[in-house]
N, C-alpha and C positions, 0 to 999 in steps of 0.2 A: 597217573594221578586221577582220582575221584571227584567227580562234579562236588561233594562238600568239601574235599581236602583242597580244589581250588580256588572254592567260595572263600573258605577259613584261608588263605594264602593272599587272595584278592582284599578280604575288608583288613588283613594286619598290613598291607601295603598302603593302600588306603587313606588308613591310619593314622600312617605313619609319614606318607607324602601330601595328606595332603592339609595337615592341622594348621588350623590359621595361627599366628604367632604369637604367642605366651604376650600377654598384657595382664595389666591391673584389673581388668574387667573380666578376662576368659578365668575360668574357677577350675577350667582341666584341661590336661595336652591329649592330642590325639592317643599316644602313646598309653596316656595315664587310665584314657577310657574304656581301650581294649583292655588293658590289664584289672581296671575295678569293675569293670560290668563285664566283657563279653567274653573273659576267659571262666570267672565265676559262673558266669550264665551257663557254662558246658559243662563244668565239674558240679557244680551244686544242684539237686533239683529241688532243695528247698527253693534258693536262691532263684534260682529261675520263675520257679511259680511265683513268689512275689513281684519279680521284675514284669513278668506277664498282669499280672492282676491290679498291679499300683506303680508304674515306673517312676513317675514321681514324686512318690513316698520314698521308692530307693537311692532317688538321686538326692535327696534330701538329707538322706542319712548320712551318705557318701561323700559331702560336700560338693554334688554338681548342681551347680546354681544356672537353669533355665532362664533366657530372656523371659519377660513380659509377654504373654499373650501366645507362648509358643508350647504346643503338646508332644508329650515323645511319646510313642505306642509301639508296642516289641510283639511281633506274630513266631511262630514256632516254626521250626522246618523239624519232620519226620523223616524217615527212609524211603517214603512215598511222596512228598507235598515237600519242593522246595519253595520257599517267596523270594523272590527277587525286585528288590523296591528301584524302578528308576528316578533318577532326579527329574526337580520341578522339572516343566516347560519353560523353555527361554525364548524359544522365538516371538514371532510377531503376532 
């Protein structure tokens, strides 16, 4: 397997294990997210260049409703430049 056919394997797990639980407040399932943004995001490159240029205009569109105060930002991976985002800091 290919460092991106594992990347794409690790975030649909991800995904999938680790969405917080369907409420009145959440406006999308892990599940729901991969399939409206990050599977579009590979087959479309219209679709992509707006998700890159205005994420928020697209989750808007798509009914993904953003807490208060919180920004999403989408960087690109090529055949050469993978990004790899770790999660916040926890510790002390």
């Amino acid at each position: 397997m290919n460092l991106l056919s594992a990347l794409d394997s690790f975030l649909n797990n991800f995904y999938d294990s680790f969405a917080p639980p369907v409420s009145p407040d959440c406006s999308i399932t892990a599940h729901g997210f991969y399939e409206s943004v990050i599977i579009p995001a590979v087959q479309s490159p219209q679709f992509r260049e707006r998700l890159l240029k205005d994420p928020q205009g697209v989750f808007a569109e798509i009914g993904i409703v953003l807490p208060e105060g919180v920004e999403v930002k989408f960087v690109e991976n090529t055949k050469d430049v993978v990004h790899i985002a770790i999660p916040p800091y926890v510790g002390e």
